[in-house]
C-alpha positions in Angstrom: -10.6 -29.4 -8.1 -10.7 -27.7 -11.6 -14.1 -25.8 -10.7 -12.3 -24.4 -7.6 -9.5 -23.4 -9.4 -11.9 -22.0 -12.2 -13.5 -19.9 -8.7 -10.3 -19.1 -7.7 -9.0 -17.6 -10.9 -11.6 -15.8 -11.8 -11.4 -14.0 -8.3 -7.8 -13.4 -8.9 -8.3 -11.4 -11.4 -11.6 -9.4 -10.6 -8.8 -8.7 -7.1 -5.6 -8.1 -9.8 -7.5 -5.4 -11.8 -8.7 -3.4 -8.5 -4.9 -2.9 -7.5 -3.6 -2.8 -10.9 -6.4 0.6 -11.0 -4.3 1.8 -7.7 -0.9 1.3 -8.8 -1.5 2.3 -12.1 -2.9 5.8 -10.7 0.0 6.0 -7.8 2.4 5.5 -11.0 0.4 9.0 -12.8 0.4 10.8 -9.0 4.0 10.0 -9.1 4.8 11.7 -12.1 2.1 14.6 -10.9 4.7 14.9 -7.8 7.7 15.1 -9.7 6.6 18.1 -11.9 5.1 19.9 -8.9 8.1 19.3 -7.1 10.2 20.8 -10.1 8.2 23.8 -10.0 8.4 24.5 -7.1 12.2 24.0 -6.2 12.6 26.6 -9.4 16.3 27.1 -9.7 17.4 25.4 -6.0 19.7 22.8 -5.7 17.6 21.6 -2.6 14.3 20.6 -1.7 12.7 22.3 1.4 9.8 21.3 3.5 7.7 24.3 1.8 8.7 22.8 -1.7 7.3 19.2 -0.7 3.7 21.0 0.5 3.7 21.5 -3.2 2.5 17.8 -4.1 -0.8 17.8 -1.8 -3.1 18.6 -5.4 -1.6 15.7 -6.5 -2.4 13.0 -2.9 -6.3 15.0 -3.3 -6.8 14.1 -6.9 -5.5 10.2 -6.1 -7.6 10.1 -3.1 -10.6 11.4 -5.3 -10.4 8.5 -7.7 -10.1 6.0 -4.9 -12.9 5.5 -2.3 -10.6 2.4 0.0 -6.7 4.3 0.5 -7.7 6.9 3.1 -4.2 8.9 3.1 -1.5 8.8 0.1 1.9 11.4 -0.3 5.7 11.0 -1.1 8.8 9.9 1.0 12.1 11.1 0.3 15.3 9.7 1.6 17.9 10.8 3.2 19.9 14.0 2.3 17.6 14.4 -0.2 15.3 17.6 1.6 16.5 20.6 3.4 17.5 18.1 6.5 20.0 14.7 6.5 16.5 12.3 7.9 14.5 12.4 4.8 11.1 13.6 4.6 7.5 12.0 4.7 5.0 14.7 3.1 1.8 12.6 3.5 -2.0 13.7 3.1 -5.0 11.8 4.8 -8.4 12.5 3.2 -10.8 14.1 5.6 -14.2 13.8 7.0 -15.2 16.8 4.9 -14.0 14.8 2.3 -10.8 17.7 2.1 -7.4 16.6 2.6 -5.1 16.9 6.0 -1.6 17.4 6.6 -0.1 13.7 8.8 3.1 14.9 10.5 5.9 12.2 11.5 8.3 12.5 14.2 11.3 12.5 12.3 13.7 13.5 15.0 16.3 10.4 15.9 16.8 11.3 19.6 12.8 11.1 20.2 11.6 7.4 21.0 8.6 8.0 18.5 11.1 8.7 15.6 9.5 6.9 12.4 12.0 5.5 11.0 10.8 4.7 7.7 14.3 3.8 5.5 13.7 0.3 7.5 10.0 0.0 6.1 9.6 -2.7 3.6 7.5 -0.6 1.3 10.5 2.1 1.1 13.5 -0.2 1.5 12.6 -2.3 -1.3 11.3 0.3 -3.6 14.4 2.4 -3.8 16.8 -0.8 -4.3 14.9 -2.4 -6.4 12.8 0.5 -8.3 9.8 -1.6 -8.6 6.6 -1.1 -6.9 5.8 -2.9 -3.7 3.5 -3.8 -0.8 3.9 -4.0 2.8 0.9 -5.3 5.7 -1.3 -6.0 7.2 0.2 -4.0 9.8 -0.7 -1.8 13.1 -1.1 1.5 12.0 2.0 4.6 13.4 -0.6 6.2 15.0 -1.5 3.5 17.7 -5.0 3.5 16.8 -5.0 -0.9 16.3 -6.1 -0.6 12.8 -4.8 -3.2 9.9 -2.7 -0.7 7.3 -1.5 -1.5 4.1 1.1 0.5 2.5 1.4 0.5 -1.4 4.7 2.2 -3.2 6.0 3.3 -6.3 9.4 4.7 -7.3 9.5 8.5 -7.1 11.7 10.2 -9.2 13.3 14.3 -9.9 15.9 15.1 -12.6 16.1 11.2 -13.6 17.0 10.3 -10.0 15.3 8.1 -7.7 14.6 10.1 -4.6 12.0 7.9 -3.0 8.8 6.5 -3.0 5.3 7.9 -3.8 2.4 5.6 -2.6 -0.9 5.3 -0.2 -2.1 4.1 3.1 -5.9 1.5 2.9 -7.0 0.3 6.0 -7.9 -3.5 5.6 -11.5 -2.1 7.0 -12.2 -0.2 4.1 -10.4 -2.4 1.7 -13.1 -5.0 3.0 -15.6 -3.5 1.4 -14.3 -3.8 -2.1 -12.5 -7.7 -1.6 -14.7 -9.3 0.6 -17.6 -9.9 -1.9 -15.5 -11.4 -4.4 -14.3 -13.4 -1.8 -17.1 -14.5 -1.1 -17.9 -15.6 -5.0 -15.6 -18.6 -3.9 -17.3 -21.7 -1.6 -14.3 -22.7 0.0 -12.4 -21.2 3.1 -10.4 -18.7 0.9 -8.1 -15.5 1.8 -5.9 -12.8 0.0 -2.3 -13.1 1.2 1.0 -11.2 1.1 4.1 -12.6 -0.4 4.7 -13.5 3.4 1.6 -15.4 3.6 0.3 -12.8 6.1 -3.3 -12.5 5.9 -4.9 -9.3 4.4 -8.6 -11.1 4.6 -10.5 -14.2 4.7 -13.9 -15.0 3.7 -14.4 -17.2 7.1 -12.7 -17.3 10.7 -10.1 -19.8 9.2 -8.4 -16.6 8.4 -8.0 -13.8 10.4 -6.5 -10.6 9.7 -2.8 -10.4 10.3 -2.2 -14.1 10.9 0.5 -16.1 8.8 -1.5 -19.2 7.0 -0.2 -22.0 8.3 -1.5 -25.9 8.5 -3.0 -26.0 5.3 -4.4 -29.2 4.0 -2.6 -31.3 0.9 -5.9 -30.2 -1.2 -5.5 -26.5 -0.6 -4.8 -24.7 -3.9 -2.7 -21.0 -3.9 -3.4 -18.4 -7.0 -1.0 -15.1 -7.8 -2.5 -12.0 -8.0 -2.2 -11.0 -11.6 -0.9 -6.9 -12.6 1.6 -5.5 -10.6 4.3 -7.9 -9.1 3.5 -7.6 -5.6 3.7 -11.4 -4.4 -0.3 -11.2 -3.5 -2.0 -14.2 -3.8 -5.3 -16.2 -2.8 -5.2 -19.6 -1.4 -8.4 -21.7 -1.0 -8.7 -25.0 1.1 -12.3 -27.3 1.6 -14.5 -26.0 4.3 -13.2 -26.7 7.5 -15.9 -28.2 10.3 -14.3 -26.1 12.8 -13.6 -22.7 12.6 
């Protein structure tokens, strides 16, 4: 048991440091947003959509850095923009490898109206000012792909206005966890704090199921850096998967 804990550690950490990289550079894109948002709103009391286009060098040099979040921008509440719904100005890195423009229905009366204040990853950032994590989840855009959504506090003037963060789709995220995942011989998988599967080194585990049914001899390891509730949990190989 203390070699598979050994395994497991070690994995938690080589895991840890890749989203302590990410949140540690949302943090500095953040802080990029703020100052071009400054600039831009010159002497205005408000923020206007034109204003907010003024953060997209910023989501490009994130999404240069990182080859696994394939979209990243800012979210402003409420009253906060030059309308009373908030505002999503978000950027998804292109096939070109240039960055595109995502625009959300933010009209109430439509029945695709994102209604983001309700989203984990911007509910619990603004109360809380701490960074967070929401997913796996089905992606707005109804194209059945696993999301996750990782937030920071953004703030203007010394106010928190929102969130600044990115979108990875588990698929590409794969490609950087699975093969330390696979560094550890037991059934093992990187969870959420809602023990909602993000992905599992064998068909025990399956993306976007809740664990559940885990033997006594299972062991559970937190994700160290940022405190997003993230954790790995290992159990003995199972016969039957």
């Amino acid at each position: 048991m203390s070699e598979a804990r050994g395994g497991l550690e070690r994995a938690s950490k080589a895991i840890g440091d890749l989203f302590a990289a990410v949140y540690d550079d949302l943090t500095t894109m953040a802080l990029a947003c703020e100052r071009e948002l400054r600039v831009a709103r010159g002497t205005k009391v408000e923020l206007t959509e034109r204003h907010l286009r003024a953060i997209q060098p910023a989501a490009a040099t994130f999404l240069n850095r990182h080859a696994f979040p394939v979209a990243a921008g800012i979210v402003l509440g409420p009253d906060l923009a030059d309308n009373n719904v908030g505002a999503v100005e978000w950027w998804r890195r292109g096939d070109s490898g240039s960055t595109q423009r995502i625009v959300f229905n933010l009209s109430r009366e439509d029945p695709g109206f994102y209604d983001f204040v309700t989203y984990e990853w911007f509910a619990e950032v603004v109360s809380t000012g701490k960074p967070a994590i929401q997913g796996p989840y089905l992606d707005y855009a109804g194209m059945d792909k696993y999301i996750l959504t990782s937030m920071v506090p953004l703030s203007l003037d010394g106010m928190l206005i929102g969130t600044a963060g990115c979108d990875t789709e588990v698929r590409e995220l794969e490609t950087v966890i699975m093969p330390i995942l696979r560094t550890i011989p037991e059934d093992a998988a990187l969870v959420s704090k809602f023990d909602r599967i993000i992905l599992g080194n064998s068909g025990r585990f399956l993306v976007g199921n809740r664990v559940v049914a885990l033997p006594k001899d299972a062991i559970r390891c937190e994700i160290p850096g940022p405190e997003l509730g993230l954790q790995l949990v290992a159990a003995p190989r199972a016969r039957h998967v």
